[in-house]
Backbone atoms as SQL, in Angstrom:
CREATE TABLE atoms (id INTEGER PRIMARY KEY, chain TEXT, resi INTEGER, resn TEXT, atom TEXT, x REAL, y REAL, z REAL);
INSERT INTO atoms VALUES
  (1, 'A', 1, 'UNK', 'N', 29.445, -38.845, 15.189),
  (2, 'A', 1, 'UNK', 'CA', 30.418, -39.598, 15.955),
  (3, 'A', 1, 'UNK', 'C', 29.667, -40.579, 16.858),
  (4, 'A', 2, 'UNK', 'N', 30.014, -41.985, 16.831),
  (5, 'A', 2, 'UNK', 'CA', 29.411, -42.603, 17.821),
  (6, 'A', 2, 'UNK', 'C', 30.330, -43.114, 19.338),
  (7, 'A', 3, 'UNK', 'N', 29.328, -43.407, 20.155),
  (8, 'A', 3, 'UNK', 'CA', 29.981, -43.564, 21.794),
  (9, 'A', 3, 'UNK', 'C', 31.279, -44.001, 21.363),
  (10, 'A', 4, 'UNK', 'N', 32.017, -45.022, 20.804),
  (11, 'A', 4, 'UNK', 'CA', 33.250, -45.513, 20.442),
  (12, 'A', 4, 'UNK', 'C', 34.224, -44.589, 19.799),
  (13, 'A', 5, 'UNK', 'N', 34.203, -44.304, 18.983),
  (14, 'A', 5, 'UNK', 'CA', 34.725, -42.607, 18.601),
  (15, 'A', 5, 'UNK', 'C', 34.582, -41.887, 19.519),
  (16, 'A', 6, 'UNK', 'N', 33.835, -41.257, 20.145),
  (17, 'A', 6, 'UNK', 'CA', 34.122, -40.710, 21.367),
  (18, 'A', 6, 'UNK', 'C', 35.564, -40.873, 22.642),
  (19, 'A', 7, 'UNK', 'N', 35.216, -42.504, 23.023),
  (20, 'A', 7, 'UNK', 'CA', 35.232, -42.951, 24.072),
  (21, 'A', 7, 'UNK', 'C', 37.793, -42.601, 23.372),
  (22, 'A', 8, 'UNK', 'N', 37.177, -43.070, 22.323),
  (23, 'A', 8, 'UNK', 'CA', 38.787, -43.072, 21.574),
  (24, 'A', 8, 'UNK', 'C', 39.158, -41.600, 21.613),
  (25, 'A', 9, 'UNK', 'N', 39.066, -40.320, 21.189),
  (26, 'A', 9, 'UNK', 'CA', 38.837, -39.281, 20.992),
  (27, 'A', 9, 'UNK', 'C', 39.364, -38.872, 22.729),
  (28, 'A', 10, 'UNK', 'N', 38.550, -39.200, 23.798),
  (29, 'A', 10, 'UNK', 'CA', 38.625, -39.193, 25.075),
  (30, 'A', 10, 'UNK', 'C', 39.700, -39.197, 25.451),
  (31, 'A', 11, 'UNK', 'N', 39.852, -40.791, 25.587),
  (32, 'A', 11, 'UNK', 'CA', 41.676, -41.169, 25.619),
  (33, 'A', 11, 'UNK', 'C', 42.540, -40.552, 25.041),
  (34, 'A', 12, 'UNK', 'N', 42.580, -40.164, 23.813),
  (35, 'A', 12, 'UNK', 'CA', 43.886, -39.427, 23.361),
  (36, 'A', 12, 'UNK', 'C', 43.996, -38.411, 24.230),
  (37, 'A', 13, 'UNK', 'N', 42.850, -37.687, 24.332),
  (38, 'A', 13, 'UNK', 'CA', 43.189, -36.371, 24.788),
  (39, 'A', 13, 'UNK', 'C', 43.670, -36.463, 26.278),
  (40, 'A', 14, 'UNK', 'N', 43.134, -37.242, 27.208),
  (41, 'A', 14, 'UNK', 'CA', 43.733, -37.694, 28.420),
  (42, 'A', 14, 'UNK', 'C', 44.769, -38.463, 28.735),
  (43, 'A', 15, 'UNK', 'N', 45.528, -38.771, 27.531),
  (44, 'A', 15, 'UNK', 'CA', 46.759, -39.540, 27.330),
  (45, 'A', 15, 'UNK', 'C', 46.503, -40.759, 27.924),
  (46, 'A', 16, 'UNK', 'N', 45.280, -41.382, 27.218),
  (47, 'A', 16, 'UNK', 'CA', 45.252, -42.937, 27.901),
  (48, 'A', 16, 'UNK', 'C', 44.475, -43.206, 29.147),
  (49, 'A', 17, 'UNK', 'N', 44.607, -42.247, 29.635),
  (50, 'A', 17, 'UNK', 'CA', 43.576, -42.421, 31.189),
  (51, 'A', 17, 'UNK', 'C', 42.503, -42.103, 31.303),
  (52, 'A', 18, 'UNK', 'N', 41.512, -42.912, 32.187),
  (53, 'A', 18, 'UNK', 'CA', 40.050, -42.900, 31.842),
  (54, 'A', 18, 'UNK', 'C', 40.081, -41.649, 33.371),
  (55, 'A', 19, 'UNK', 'N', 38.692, -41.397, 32.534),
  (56, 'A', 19, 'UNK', 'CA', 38.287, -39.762, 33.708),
  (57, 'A', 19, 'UNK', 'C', 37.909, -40.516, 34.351),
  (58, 'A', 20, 'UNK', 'N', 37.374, -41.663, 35.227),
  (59, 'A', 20, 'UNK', 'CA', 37.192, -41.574, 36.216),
  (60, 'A', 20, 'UNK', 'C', 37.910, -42.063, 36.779),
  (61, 'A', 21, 'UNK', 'N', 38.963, -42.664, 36.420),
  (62, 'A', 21, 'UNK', 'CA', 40.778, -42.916, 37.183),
  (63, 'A', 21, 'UNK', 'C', 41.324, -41.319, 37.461),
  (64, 'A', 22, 'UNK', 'N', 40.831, -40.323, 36.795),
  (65, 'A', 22, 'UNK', 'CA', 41.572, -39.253, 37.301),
  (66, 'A', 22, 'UNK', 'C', 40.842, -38.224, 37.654),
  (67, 'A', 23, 'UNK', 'N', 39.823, -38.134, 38.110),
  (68, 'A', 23, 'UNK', 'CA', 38.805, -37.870, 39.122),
  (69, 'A', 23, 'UNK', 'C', 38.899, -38.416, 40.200),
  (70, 'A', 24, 'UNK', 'N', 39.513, -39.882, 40.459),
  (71, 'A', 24, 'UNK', 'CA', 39.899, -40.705, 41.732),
  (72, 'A', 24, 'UNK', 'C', 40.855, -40.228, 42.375),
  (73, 'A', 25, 'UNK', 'N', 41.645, -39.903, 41.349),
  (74, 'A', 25, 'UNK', 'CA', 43.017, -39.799, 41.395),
  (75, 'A', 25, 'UNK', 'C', 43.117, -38.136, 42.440),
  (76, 'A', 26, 'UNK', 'N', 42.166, -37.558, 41.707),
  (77, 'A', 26, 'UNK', 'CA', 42.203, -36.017, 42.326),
  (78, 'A', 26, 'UNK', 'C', 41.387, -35.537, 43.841),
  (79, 'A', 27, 'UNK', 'N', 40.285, -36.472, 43.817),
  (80, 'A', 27, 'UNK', 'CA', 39.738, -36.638, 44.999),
  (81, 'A', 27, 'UNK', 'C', 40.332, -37.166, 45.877),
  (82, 'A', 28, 'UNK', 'N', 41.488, -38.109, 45.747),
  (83, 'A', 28, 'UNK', 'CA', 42.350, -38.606, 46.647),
  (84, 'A', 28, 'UNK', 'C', 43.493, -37.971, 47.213),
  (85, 'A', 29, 'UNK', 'N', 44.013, -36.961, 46.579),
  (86, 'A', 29, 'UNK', 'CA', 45.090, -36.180, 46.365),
  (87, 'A', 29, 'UNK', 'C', 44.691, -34.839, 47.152),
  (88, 'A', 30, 'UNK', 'N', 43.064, -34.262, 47.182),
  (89, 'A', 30, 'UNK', 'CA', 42.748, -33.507, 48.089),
  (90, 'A', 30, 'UNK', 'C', 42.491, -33.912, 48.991),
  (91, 'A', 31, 'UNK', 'N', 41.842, -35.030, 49.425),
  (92, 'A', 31, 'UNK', 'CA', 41.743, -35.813, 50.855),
  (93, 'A', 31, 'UNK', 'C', 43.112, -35.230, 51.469),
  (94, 'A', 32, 'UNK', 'N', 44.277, -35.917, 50.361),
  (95, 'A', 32, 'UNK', 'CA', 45.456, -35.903, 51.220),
  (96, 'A', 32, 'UNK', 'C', 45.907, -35.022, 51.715),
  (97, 'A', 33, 'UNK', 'N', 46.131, -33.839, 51.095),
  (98, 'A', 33, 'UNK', 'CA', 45.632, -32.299, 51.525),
  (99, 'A', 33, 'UNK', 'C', 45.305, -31.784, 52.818),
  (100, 'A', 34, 'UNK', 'N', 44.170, -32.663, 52.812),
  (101, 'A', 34, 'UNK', 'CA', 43.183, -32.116, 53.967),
  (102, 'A', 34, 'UNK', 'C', 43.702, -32.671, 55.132),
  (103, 'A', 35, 'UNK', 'N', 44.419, -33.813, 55.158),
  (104, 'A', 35, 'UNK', 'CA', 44.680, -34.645, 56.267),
  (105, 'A', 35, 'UNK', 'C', 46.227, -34.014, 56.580),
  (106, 'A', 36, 'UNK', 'N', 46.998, -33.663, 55.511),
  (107, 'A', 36, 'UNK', 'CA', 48.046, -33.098, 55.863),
  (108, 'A', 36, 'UNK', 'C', 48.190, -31.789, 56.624),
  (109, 'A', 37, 'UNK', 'N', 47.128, -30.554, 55.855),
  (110, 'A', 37, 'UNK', 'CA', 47.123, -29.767, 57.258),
  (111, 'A', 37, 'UNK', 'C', 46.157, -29.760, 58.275),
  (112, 'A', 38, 'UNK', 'N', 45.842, -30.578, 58.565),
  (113, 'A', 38, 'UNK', 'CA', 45.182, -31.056, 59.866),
  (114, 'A', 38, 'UNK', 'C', 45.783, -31.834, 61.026),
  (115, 'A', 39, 'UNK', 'N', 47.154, -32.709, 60.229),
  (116, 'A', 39, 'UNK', 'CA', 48.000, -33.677, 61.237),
  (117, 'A', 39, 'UNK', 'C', 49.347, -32.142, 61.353),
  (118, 'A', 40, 'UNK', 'N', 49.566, -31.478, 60.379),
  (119, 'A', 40, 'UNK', 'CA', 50.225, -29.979, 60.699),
  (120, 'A', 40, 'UNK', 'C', 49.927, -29.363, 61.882),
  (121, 'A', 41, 'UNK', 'N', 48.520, -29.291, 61.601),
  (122, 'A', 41, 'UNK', 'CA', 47.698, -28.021, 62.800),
  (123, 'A', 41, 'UNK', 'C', 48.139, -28.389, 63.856),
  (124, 'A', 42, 'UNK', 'N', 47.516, -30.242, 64.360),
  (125, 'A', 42, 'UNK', 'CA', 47.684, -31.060, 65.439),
  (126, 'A', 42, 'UNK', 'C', 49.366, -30.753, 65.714),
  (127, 'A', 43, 'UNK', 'N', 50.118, -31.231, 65.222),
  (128, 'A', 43, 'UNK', 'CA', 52.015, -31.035, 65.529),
  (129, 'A', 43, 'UNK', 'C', 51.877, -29.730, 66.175),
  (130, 'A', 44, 'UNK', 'N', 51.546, -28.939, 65.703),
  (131, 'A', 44, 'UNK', 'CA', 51.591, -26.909, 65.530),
  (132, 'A', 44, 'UNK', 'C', 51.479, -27.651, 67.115),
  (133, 'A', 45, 'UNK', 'N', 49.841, -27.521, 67.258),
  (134, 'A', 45, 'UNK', 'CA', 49.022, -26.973, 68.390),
  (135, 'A', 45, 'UNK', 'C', 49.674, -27.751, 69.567),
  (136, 'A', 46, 'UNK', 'N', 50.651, -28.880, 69.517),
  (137, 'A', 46, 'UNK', 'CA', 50.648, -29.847, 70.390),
  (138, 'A', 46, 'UNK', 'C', 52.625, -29.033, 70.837),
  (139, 'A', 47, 'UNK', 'N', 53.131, -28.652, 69.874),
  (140, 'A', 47, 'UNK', 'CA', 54.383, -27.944, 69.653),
  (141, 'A', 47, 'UNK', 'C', 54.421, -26.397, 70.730),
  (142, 'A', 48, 'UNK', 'N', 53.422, -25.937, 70.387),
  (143, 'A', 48, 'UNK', 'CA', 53.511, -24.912, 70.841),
  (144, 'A', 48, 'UNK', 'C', 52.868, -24.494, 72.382),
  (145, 'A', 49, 'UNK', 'N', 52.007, -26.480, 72.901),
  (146, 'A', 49, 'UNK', 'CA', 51.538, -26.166, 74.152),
  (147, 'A', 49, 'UNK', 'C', 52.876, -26.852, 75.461),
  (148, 'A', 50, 'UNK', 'N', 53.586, -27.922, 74.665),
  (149, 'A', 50, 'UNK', 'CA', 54.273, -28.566, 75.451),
  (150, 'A', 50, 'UNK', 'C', 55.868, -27.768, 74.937),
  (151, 'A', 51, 'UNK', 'N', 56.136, -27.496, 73.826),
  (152, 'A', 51, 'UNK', 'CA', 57.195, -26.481, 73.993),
  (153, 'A', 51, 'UNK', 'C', 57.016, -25.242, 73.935),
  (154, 'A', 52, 'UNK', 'N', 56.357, -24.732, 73.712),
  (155, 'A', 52, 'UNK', 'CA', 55.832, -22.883, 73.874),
  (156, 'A', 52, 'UNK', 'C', 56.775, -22.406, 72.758),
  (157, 'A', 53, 'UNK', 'N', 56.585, -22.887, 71.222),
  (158, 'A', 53, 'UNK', 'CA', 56.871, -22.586, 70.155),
  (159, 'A', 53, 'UNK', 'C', 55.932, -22.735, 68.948),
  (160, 'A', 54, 'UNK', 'N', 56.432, -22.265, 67.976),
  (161, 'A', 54, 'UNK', 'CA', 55.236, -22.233, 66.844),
  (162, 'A', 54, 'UNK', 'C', 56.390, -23.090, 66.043),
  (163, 'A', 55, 'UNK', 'N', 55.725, -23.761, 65.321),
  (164, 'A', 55, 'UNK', 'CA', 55.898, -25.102, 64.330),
  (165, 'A', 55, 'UNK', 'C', 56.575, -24.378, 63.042),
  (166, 'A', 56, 'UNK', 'N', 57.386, -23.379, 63.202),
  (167, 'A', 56, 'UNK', 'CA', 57.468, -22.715, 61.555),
  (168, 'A', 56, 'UNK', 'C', 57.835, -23.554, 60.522),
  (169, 'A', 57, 'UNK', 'N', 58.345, -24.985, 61.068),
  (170, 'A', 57, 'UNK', 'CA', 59.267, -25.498, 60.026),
  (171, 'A', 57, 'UNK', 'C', 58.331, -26.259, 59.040),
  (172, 'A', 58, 'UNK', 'N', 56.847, -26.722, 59.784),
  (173, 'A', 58, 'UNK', 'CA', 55.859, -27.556, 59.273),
  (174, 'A', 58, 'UNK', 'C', 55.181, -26.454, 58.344),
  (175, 'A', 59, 'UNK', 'N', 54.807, -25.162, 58.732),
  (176, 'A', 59, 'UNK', 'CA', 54.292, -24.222, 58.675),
  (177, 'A', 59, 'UNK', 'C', 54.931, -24.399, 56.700),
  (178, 'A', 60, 'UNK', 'N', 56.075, -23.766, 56.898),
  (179, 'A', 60, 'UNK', 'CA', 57.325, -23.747, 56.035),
  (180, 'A', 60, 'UNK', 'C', 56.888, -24.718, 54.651),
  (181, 'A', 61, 'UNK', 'N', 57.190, -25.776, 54.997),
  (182, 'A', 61, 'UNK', 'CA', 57.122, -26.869, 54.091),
  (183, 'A', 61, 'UNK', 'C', 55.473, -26.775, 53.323),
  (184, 'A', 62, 'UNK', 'N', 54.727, -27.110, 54.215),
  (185, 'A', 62, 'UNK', 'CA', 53.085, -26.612, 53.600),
  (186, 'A', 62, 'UNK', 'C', 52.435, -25.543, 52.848),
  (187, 'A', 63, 'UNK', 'N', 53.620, -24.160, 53.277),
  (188, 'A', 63, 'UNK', 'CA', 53.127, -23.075, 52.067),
  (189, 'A', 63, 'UNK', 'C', 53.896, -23.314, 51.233),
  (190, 'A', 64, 'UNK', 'N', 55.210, -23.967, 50.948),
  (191, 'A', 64, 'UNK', 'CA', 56.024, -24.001, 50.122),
  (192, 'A', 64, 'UNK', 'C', 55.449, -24.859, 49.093),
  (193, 'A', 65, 'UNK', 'N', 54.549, -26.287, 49.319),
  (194, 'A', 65, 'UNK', 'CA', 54.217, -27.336, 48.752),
  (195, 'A', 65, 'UNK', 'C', 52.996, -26.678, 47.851),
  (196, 'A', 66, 'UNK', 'N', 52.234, -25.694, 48.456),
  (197, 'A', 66, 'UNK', 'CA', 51.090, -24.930, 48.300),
  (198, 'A', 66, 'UNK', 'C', 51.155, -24.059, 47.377),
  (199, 'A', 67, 'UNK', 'N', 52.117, -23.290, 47.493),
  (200, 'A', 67, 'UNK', 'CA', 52.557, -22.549, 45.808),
  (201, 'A', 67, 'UNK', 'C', 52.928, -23.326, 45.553),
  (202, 'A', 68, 'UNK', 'N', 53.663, -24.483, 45.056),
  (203, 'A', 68, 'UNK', 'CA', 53.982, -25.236, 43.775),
  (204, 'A', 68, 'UNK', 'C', 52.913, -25.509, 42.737),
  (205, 'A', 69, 'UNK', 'N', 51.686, -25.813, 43.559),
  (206, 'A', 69, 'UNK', 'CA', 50.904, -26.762, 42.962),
  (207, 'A', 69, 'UNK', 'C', 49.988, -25.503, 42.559),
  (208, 'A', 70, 'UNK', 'N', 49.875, -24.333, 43.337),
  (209, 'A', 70, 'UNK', 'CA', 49.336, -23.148, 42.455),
  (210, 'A', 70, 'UNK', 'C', 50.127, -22.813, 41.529),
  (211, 'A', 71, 'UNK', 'N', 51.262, -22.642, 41.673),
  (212, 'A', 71, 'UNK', 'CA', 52.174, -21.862, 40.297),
  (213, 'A', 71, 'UNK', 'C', 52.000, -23.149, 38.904),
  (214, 'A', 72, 'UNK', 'N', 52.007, -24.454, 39.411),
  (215, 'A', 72, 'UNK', 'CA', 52.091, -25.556, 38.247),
  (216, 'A', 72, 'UNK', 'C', 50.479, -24.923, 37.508),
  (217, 'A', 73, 'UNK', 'N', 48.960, -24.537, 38.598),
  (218, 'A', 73, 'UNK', 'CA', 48.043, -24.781, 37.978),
  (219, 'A', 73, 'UNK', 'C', 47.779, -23.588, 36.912),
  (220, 'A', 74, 'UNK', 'N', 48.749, -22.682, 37.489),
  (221, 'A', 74, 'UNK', 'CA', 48.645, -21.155, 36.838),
  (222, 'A', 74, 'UNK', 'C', 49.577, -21.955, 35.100),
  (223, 'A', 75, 'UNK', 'N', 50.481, -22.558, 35.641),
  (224, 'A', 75, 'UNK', 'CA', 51.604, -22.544, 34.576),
  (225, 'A', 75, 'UNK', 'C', 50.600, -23.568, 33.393),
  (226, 'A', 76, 'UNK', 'N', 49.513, -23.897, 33.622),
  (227, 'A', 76, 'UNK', 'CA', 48.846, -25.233, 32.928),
  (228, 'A', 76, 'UNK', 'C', 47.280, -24.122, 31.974),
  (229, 'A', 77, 'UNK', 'N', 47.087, -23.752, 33.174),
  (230, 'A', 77, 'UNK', 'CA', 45.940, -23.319, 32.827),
  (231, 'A', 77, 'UNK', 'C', 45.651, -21.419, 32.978),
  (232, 'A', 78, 'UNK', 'N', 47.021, -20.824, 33.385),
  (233, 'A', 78, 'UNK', 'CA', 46.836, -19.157, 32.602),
  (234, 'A', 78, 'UNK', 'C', 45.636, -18.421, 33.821),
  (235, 'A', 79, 'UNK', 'N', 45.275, -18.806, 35.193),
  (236, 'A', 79, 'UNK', 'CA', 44.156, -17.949, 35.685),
  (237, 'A', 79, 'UNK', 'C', 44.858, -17.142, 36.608),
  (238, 'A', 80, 'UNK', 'N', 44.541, -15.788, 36.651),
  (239, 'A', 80, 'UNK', 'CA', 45.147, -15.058, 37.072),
  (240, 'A', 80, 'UNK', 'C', 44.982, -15.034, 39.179),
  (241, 'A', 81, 'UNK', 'N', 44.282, -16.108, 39.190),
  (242, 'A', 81, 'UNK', 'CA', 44.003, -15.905, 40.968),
  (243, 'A', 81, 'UNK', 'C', 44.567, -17.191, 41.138),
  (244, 'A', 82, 'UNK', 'N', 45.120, -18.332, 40.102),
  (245, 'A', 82, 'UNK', 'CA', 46.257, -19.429, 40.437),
  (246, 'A', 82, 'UNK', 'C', 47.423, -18.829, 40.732),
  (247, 'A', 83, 'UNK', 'N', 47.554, -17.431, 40.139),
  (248, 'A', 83, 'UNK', 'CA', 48.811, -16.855, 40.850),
  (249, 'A', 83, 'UNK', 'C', 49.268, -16.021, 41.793),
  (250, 'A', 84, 'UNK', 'N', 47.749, -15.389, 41.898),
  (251, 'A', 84, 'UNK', 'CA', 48.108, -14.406, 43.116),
  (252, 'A', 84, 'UNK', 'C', 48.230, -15.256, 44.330),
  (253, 'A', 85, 'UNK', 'N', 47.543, -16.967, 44.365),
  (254, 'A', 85, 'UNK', 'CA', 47.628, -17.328, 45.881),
  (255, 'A', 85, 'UNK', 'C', 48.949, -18.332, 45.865),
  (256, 'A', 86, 'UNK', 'N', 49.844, -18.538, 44.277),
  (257, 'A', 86, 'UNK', 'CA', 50.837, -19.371, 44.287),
  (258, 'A', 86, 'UNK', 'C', 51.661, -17.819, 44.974),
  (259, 'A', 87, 'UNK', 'N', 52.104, -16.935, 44.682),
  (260, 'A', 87, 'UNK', 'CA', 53.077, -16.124, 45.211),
  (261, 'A', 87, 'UNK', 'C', 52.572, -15.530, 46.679),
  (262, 'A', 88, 'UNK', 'N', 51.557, -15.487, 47.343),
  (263, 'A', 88, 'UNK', 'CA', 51.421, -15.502, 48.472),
  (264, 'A', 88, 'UNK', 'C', 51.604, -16.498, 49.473),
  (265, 'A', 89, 'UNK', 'N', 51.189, -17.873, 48.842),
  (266, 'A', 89, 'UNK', 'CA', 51.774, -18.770, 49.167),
  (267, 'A', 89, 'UNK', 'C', 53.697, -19.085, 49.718),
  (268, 'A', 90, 'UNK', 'N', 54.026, -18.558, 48.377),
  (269, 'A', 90, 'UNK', 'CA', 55.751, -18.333, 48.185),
  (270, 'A', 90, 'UNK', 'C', 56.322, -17.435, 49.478),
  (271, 'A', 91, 'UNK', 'N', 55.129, -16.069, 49.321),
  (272, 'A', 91, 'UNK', 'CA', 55.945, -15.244, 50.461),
  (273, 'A', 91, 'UNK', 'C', 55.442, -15.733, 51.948),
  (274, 'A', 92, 'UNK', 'N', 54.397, -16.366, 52.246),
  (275, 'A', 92, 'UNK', 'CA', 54.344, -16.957, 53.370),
  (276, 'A', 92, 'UNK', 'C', 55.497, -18.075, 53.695),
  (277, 'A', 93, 'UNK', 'N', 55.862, -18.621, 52.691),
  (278, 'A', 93, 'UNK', 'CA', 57.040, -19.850, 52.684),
  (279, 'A', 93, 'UNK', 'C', 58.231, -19.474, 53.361),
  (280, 'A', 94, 'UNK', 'N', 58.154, -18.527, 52.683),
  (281, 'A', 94, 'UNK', 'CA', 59.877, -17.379, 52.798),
  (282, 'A', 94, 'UNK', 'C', 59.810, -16.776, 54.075),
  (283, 'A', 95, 'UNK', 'N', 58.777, -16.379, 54.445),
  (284, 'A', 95, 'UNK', 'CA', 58.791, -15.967, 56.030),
  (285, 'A', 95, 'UNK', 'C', 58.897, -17.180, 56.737),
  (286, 'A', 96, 'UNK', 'N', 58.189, -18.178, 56.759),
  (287, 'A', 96, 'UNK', 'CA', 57.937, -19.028, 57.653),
  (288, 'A', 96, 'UNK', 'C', 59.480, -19.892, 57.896),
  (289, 'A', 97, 'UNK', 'N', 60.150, -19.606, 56.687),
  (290, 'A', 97, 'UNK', 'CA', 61.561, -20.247, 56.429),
  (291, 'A', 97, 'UNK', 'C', 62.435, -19.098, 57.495),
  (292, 'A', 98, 'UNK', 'N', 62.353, -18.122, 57.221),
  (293, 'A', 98, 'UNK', 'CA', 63.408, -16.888, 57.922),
  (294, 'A', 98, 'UNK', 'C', 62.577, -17.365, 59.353),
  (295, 'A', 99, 'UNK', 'N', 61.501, -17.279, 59.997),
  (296, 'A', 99, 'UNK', 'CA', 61.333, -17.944, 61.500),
  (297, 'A', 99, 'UNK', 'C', 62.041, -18.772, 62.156),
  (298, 'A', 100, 'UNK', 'N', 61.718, -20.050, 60.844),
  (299, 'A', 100, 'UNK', 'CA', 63.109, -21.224, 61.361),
  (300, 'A', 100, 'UNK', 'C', 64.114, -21.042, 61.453),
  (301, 'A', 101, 'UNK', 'N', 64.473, -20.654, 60.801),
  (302, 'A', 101, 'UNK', 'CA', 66.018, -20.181, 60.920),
  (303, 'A', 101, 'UNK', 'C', 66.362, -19.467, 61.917),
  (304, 'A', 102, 'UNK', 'N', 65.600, -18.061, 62.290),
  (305, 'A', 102, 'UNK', 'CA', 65.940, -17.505, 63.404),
  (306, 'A', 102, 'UNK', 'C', 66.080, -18.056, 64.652),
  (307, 'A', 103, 'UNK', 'N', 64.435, -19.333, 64.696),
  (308, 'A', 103, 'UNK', 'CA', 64.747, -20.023, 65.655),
  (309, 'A', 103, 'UNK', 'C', 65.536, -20.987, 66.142),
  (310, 'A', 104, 'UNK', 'N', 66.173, -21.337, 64.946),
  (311, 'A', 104, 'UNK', 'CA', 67.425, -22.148, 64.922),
  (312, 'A', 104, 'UNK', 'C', 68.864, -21.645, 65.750),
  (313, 'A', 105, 'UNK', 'N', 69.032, -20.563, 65.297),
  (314, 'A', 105, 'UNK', 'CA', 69.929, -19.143, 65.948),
  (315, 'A', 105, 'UNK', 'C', 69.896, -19.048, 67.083),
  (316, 'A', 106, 'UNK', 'N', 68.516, -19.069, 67.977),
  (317, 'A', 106, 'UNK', 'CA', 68.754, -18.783, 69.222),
  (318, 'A', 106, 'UNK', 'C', 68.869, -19.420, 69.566),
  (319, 'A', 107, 'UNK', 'N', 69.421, -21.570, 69.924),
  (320, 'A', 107, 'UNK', 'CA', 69.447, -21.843, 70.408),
  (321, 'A', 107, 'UNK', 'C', 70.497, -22.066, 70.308);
């Protein structure tokens, strides 16, 4: 097979997209990640000094977003520790959801 056969061979299997568009693509996508629970933490920490509450609702949304993307990687690729942290993920969600809510209640 030469580099051209290859390079064709490549593409199909990536449906057209070159690996290092989706290596970009993924390094960018964890950045975003990173910046999301970090501007979280900041809300949390800033939430809970000027109102003397915990952020469950941010909390909430971030484990919820967090198993998705474990349960999708389990659902893609079959590894059995994509799922133990997508459903821990889930049950942190589910608590952090019943918080809000409660705290919703008391006011």
């Amino acid at each position: 097979m030469n580099r051209e056969e290859i390079l064709i061979k490549s593409r199909k299997e990536n449906r057209g997209q070159d690996i290092a568009e989706l290596e970009a693509a993924k390094d960018s996508m964890q950045l975003g990640w990173v910046i999301i629970v970090c501007l979280l933490a900041l809300v949390s920490l800033v939430d809970a000094i000027v109102l003397g509450r915990m952020n469950s609702e941010a909390f909430f949304a971030l484990m919820a977003a967090t198993s998705a993307v474990f349960f999708a990687k389990y659902h893609r690729q079959r590894k059995k520790h994509e799922l133990v942290i997508a459903v821990i993920d889930a049950v942190a969600a589910a608590l952090f959801l019943a918080a809000w809510i409660i705290a919703l209640t008391r006011n």
